[in-house]
C-alpha positions as a printed NumPy array, in Angstrom:
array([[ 58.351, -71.37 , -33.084],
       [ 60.53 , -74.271, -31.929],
       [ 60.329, -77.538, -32.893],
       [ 59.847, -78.681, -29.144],
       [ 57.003, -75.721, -28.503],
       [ 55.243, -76.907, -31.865],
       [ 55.626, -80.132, -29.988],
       [ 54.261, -79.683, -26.447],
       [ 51.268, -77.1  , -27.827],
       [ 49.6  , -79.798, -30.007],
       [ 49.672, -82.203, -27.379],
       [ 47.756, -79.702, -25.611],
       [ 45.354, -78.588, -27.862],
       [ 44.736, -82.074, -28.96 ],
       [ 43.302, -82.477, -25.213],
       [ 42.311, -79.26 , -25.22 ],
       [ 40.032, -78.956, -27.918],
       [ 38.707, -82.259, -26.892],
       [ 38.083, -81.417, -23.018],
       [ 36.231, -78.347, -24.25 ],
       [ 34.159, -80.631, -26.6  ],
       [ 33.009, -82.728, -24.11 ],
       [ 32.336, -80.483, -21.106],
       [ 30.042, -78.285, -23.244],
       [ 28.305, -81.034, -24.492],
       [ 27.847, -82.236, -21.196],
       [ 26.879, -79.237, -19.961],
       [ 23.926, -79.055, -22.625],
       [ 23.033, -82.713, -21.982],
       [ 22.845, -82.137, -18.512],
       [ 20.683, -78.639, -18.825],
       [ 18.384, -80.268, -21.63 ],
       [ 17.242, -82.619, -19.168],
       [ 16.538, -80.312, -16.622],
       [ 14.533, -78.167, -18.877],
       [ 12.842, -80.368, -21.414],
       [  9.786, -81.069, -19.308],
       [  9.522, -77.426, -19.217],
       [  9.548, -77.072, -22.656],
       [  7.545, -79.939, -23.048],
       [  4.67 , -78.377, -21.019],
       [  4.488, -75.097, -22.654],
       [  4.41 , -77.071, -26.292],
       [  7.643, -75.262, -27.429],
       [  8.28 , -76.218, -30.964],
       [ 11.548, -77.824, -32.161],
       [ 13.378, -74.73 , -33.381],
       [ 12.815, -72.872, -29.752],
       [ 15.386, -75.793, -28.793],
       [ 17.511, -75.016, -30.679],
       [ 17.565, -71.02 , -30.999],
       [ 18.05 , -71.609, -26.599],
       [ 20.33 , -74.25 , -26.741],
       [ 22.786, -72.661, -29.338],
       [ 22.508, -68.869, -27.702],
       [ 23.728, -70.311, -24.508],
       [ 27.332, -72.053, -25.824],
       [ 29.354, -68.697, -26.087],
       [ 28.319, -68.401, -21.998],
       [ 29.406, -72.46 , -21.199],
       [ 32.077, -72.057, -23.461],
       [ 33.506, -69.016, -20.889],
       [ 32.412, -70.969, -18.388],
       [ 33.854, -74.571, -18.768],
       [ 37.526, -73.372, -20.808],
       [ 39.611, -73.218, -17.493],
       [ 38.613, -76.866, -16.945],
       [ 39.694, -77.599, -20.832],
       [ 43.054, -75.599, -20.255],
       [ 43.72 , -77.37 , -16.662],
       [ 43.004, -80.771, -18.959],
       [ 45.671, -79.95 , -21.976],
       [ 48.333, -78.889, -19.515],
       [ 48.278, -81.883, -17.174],
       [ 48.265, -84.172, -19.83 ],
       [ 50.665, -82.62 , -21.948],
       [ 53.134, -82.509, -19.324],
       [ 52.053, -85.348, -17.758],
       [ 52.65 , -87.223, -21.008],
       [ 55.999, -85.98 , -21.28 ],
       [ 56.84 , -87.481, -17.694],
       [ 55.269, -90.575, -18.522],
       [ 57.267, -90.971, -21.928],
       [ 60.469, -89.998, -20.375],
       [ 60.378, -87.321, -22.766],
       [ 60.429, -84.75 , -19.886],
       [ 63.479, -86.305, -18.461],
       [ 65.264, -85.861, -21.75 ],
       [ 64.479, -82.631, -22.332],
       [ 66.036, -81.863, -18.749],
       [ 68.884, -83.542, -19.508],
       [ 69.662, -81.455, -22.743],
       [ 69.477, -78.505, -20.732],
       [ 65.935, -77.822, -21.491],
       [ 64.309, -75.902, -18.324],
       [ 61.271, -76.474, -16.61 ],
       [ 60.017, -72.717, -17.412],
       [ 61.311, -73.483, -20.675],
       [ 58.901, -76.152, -21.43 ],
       [ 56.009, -74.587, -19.537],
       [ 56.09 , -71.135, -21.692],
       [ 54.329, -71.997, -24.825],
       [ 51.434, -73.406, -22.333],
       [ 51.262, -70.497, -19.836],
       [ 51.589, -68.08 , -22.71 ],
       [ 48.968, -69.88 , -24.961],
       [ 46.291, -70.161, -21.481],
       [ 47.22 , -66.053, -21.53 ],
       [ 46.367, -65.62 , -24.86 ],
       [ 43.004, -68.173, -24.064],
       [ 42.122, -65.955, -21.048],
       [ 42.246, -62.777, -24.002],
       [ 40.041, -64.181, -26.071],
       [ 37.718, -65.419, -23.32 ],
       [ 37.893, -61.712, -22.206],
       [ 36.773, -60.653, -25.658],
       [ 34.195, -62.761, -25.513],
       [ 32.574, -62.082, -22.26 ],
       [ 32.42 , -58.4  , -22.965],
       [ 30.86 , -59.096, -26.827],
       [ 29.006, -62.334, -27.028],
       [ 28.067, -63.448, -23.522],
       [ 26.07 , -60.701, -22.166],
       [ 24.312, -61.399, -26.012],
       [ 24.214, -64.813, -25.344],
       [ 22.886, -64.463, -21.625],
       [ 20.238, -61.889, -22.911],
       [ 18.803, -63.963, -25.774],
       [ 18.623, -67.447, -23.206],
       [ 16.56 , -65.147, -21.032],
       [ 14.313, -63.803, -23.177],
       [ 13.767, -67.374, -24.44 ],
       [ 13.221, -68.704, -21.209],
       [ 11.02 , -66.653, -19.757],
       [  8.872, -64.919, -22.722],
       [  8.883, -66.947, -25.204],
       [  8.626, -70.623, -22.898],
       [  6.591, -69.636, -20.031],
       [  4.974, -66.158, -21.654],
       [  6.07 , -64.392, -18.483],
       [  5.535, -59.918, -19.345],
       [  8.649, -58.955, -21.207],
       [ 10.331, -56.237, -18.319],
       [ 11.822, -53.174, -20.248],
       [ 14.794, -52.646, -18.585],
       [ 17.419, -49.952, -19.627],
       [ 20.799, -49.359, -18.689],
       [ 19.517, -47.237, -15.703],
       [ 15.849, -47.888, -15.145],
       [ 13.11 , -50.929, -14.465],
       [  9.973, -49.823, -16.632],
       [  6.917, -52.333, -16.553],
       [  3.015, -52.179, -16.059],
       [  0.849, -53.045, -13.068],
       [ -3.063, -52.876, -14.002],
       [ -3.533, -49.122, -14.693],
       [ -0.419, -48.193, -13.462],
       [  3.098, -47.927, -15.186],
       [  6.371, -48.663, -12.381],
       [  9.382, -47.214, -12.323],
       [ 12.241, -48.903, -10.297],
       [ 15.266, -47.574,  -9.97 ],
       [ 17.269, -50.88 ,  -8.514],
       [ 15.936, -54.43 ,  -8.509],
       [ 17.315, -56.31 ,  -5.322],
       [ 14.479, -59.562,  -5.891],
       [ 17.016, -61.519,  -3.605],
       [ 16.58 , -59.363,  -0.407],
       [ 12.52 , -59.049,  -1.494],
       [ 13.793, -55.272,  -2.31 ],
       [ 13.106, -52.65 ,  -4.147],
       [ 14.979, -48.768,  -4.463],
       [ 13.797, -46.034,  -5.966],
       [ 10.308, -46.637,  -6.894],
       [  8.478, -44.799,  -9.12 ],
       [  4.246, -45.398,  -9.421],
       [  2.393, -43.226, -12.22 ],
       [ -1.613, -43.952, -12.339],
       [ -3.502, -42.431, -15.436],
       [ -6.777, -41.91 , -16.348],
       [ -8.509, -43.42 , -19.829],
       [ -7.266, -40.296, -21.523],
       [ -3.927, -41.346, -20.249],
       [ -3.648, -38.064, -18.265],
       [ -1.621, -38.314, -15.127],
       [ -3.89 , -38.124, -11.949],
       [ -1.34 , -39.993,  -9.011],
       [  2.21 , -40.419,  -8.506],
       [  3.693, -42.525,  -5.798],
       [  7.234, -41.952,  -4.792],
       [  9.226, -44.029,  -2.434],
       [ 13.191, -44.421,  -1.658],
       [ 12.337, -48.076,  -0.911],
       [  9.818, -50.761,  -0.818],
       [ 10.543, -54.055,   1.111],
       [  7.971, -57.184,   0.261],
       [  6.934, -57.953,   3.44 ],
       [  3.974, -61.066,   3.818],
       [  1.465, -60.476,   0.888],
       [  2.442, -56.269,   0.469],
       [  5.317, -54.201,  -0.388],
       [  5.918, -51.869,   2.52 ],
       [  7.48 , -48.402,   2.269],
       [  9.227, -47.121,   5.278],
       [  8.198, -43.383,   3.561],
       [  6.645, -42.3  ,   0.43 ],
       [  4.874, -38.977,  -0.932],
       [  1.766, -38.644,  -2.532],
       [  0.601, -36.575,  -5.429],
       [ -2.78 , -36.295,  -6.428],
       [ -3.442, -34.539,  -9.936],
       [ -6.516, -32.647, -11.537],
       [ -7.879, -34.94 , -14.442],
       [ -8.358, -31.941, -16.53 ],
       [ -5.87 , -29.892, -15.815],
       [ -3.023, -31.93 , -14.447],
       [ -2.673, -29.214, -12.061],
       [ -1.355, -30.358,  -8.497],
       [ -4.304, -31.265,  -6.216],
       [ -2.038, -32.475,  -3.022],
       [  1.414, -33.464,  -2.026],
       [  1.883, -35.617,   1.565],
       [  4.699, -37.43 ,   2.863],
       [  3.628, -40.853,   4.802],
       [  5.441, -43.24 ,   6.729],
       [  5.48 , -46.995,   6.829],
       [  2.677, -47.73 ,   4.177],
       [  1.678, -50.338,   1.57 ],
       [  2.54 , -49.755,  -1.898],
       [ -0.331, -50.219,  -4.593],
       [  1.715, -53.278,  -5.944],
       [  0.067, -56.379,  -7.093],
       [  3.419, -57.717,  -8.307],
       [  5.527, -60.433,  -6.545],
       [  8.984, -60.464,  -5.736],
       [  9.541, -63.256,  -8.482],
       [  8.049, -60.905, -11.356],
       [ 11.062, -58.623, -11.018],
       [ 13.366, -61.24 , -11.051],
       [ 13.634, -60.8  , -14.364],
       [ 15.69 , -57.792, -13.668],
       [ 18.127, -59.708, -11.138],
       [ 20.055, -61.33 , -13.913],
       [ 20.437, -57.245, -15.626],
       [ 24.223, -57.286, -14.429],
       [ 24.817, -60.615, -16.227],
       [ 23.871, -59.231, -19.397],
       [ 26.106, -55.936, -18.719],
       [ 29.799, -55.62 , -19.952],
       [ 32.517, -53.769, -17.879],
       [ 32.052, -50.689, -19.659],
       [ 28.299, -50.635, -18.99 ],
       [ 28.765, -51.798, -15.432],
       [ 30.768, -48.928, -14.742],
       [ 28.673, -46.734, -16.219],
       [ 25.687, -48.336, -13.516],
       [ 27.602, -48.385, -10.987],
       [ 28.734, -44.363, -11.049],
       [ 25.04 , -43.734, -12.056],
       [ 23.758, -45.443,  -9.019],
       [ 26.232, -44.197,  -6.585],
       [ 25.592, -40.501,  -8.306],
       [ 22.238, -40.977,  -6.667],
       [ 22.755, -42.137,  -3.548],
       [ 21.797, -45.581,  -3.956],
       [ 23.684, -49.024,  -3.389],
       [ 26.161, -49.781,  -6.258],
       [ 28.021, -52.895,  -4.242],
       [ 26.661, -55.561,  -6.635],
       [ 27.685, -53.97 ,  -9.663],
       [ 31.118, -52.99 ,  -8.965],
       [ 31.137, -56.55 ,  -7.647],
       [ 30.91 , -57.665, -11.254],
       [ 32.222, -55.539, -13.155],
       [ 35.466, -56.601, -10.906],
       [ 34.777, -60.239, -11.661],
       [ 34.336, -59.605, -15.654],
       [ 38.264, -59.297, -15.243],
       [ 39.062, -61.741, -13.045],
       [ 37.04 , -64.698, -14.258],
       [ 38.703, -64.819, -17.778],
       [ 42.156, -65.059, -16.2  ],
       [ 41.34 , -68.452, -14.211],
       [ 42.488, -69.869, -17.885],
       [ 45.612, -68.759, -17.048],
       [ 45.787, -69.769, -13.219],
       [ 44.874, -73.341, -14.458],
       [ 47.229, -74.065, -16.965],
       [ 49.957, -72.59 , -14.079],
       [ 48.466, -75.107, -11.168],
       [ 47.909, -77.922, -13.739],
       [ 51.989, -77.949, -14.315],
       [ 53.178, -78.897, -10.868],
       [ 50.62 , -81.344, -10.512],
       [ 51.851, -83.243, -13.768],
       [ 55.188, -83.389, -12.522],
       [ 54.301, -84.58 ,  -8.979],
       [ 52.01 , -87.853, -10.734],
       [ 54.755, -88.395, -13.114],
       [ 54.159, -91.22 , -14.783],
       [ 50.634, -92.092, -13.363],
       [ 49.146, -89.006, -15.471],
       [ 46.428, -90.951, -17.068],
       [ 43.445, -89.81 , -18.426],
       [ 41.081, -91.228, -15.503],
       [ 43.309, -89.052, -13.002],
       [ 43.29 , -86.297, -15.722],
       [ 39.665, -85.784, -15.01 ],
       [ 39.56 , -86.704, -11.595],
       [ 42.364, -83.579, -10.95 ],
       [ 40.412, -81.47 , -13.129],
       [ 37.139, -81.661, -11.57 ],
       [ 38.484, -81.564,  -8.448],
       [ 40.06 , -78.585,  -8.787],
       [ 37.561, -76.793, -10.901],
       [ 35.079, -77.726,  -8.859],
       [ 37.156, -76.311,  -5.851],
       [ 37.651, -72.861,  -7.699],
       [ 33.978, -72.233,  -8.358],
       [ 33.334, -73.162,  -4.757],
       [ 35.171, -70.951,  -3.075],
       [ 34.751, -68.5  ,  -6.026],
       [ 31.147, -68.26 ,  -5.399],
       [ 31.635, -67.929,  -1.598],
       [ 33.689, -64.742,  -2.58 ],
       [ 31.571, -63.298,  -4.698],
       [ 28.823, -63.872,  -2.092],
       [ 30.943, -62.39 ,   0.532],
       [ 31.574, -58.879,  -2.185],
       [ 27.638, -59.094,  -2.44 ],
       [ 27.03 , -58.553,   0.925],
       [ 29.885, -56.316,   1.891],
       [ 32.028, -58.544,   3.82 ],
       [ 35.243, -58.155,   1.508],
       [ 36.052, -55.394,  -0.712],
       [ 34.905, -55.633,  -4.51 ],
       [ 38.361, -56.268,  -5.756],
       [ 39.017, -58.334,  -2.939],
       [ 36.118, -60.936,  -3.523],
       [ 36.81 , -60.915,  -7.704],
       [ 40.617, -61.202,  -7.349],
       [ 41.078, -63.075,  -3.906],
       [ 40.479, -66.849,  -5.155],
       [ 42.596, -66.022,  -8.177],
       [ 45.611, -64.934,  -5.95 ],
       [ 44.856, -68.076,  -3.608],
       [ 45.212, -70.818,  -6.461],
       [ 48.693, -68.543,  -7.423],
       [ 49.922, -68.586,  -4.621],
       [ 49.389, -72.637,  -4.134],
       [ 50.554, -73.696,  -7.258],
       [ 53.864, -71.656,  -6.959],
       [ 53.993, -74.153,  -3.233],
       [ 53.33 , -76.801,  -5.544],
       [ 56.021, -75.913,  -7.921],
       [ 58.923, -74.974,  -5.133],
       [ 58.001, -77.939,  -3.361],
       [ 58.634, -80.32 ,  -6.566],
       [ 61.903, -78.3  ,  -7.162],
       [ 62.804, -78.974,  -3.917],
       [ 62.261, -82.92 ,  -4.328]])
């Protein structure tokens, strides 16, 4: 490594490594205050703060690194404009893409490593805040949820639901099994759907088995249309499951996704994310490329104030319309690829405008 890269790259992880610092820590600042009178009220002890607090840093880590990269790359060329550095490096030949490399190619190795980790530690992380949060904190029923299947008990009854939509109040693919003491199967409720409608979950159609209690042998079968489901459960005690693709990597979305469009139900939201798992980590990358031009376009007014200012501005722009994608993949407005990939492409495209246009000057 050159002398100049050796150079430029500590500059930027010097900012770097302190952006991160700071935005995680403000990030757990801000979310301790939003959830200490929670834990307050249930009487948590000292080391649940902790054990939540710590599992949920890989996850604001993933989240809050573009920010840190679009940080060390303003000010590290911004500090070479400001020193005149930048203008002697131009005028010993030194290029523009020259200089930029050792960022852009240490962002792409960031975005790597952030990929790593949100296929081996954040859906981890994610799983263990959850089960913090709502079992441990607020005693809420622990949901067994598999890779394929929602398994949890209603009074007498066991459930079986194939796809959580708590959002949309909706259920597909439920399964009811009632037993007797002797645990012996004597009704099983099928339905393709069940929509929470007022106080009930409705079925559009459902069939009915009735069994012996002896015997187990089949008593009756009926179809029926538009009827209530034996379901004392709200939408919000399946919400539990909503969060299930957060704690999924690609490999295992993938797997859900073919599995669910195998049989015949909606997949959308899951190829939705398994999409995004790709995309996300490479808005390291995206940064560090739109933080360049606008280092050279402040020149010598790149100051730490406007440092941040830039940087939340444009993070906070990314997420935005990030989110507005995603929404739009969720409901089947834009393609899955389209909604994980489209902002990513958009902030591209404008910082190569950005970096023509300050050619051009």
């Amino acid at each position: 490594m050159k002398l100049i890269d050796r150079y430029i790259l500590r500059r930027f992880f010097h900012v770097f490594g302190l952006s991160l610092a700071a935005f995680v820590g403000l990030y757990l600042l801000v979310d301790f205050f939003e959830k200490v009178d929670n834990l307050l009220e249930q009487g948590a002890p000292l080391g649940l703060y902790l054990a939540y607090f710590s599992a949920k840093v890989p996850l604001i880590t993933v989240q809050v690194a573009p920010m840190a990269v679009l940080m060390g790359a303003f000010m590290a060329i911004g500090g070479l404009s400001r020193t005149s550095e930048l203008t002697a490096l131009w005028a010993g030949g030194i290029s523009l893409p020259r200089i930029a490399g050792p960022l852009l190619g240490t962002a792409g190795f960031i975005s790597l490593l952030l990929l790593l980790l949100g296929e081996l530690v954040v859906p981890w992380s994610i799983r263990t805040t959850n089960e913090i949060w709502e079992t441990r904190v607020h005693g809420r029923p622990t949901l067994v949820y598999k890779l394929d299947r929602l398994w949890l008990r209603d009074g007498e009854q066991i459930i079986n639901v194939r796809l959580v939509q708590p959002e949309d109040n909706l259920l597909q693919g439920v399964s009811l099994f009632r037993f007797d003491e002797d645990f012996r199967l004597v009704e099983r409720i099928e339905a393709p759907h069940a929509e929470h409608i007022g106080e009930s979950w409705q079925a559009a159609e459902l069939q009915h088995f009735r069994f012996a209690p002896g015997s187990g042998q089949l008593l009756s079968a009926d179809r029926l249309r538009e009827m209530p489901l034996p379901l004392t459960r709200a939408p919000e005690d399946f919400r539990g499951a909503q969060v299930a693709a957060e704690e999924l990597n690609f490999r295992q979305l993938r797997q859900r996704a073919t599995v669910l469009r195998g049989e015949g139900y909606d997949p959308r939201r899951f190829i939705v994310d398994m999409h995004n798992r790709l995309a996300t980590p490479f808005a390291t990358l995206i940064m560090a490329f739109i933080g360049i031009p606008f280092a050279l376009q402040k020149g010598r007014n790149s100051r730490i104030a406007l440092g941040i200012a830039i940087t939340v501005a444009i993070g906070f722009s990314y997420h935005m319309l990030h989110a507005i994608s995603m929404a739009m993949g969720y409901a089947g407005i834009l393609p899955p690829l389209v909604s994980a990939w489209s902002v990513n492409l958009l902030f591209v495209l404008l910082g190569t405008y950005l970096l023509l246009a300050e050619r051009a000057n």
